[in-house]
C-alpha angles and dihedrals in degrees: 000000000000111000114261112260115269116269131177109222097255139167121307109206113352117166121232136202140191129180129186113185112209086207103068092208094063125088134223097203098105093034091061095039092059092048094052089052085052091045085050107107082061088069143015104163103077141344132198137174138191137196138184114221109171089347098303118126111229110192132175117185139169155139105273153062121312097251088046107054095037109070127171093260081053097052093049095064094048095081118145131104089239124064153145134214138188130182117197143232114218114248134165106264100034100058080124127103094205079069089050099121151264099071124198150199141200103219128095105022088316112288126195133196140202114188140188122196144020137310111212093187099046100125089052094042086050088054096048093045089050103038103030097020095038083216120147120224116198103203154021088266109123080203102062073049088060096044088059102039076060101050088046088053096041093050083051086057096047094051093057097038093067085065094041099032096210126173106280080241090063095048090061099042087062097046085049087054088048081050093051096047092042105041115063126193135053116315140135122179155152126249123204114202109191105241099017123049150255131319121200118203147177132190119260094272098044089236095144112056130236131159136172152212149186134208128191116273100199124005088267114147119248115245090197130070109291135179143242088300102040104262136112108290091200141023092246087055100064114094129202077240095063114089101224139148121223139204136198121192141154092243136026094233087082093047091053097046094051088059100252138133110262095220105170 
């Protein structure tokens, strides 16, 4: 019988959130703060949350429940009108608060992830980031694994891109593709990239869950198709000209209670 895959104990069923804001003045703090109260019952363990105000990563993390990490001198640092937040199930092996997600990196630009789910590879993807990659990965967390495996995909990209000269859209979509076809398991997650957005992934299969939604900023028309209620009825349907916000988030009911349009 050939051995199980390797896989770090990691968590079971944690609940993520991301938030993009189309009016720059405006903060996510309490949106996603909301979110993760209602994503609560996925993890009880820990909660974290980062946002990005004039390119500088703000990021408050610790063992605990939502209401309790999260106090009023720590809200009013988050400020940004991009973020991304993760509550954690306890699990043997991420008791500690220095795994709380999301996880981030300086290079490039200062990326951050929240992730839901399981790496099978893990031990084979930490040898090629320290001995091909020379990057250096802090904990036991496969998805401090996956952040990296991302950033080392994204710089790849951004190396070739200043030959090929190539939209900057175009450039992550490759590296993500670089991510699916690298990283095996169950996982789905959001990654945050400093001066640029959100990106919202799942792994190859679609076994961890993430949907998302947008709402009007502003009372501007749409230019594209729209439903009963005015909004994008697709995601194809949705253009860079229409002033929309948009949520991700490991279950509907978030997106639902922060007033959006669940679209997919």
């Amino acid at each position: 019988m050939s051995p199980l895959p390797s896989c770090h104990p990691q968590t079971q069923t944690t609940g993520i959130i991301g938030m993009l804001l189309a009016n720059k003045e405006q903060h996510v703090n309490q949106l996603l703060f909301d979110g993760l109260t209602v994503l609560q019952h996925r993890g009880q363990d820990a909660a974290g949350m980062v946002t990005v105000e004039d390119g500088r990563l703000r990021l408050r993390k610790d063992n605990g429940l939502v209401r309790d990490v999260f106090q009023q001198s720590h809200m009013e640092e988050l400020r940004g009108n991009i973020g991304i937040g993760h509550v954690r199930y306890p699990t043997a092996g991420s008791s500690s608060n220095e795994e709380a997600q999301p996880f981030s990196t300086n290079y490039p630009f200062g990326i951050c992830v929240a992730h839901n789910g399981n790496l099978t590879n893990t031990d084979e993807l930490q040898s090629s980031l320290k001995y091909s990659n020379f990057r250096h990965v802090n904990t036991d967390s496969d998805s401090e694994v996956l952040l990296n495996v991302f950033a080392e995909s994204l710089t790849n990209e951004l190396k070739a891109e200043q030959t090929n000269k190539r939209p900057m859209h175009d450039v992550v979509f490759q590296a993500m593709e670089t991510v699916m076809n690298t990283c095996k398991g169950g996982y789905a997650g959001l990654y945050m990239i400093n001066g640029f957005g959100l990106v919202g992934f799942r792994d190859p299969n679609g076994i961890r869950p993430l949907v998302f939604g947008v709402r009007k900023s502003g009372v501007e028309a749409f230019t594209s198709h729209v439903n009963e209620d005015g909004l994008p009825d697709s995601p194809r349907s949705i253009t860079s000209e229409e002033n929309l916000d948009y949520c991700f988030s490991s279950e509907s009911v978030a997106i639902d209670t922060l007033g959006f349009k669940l679209v997919r």
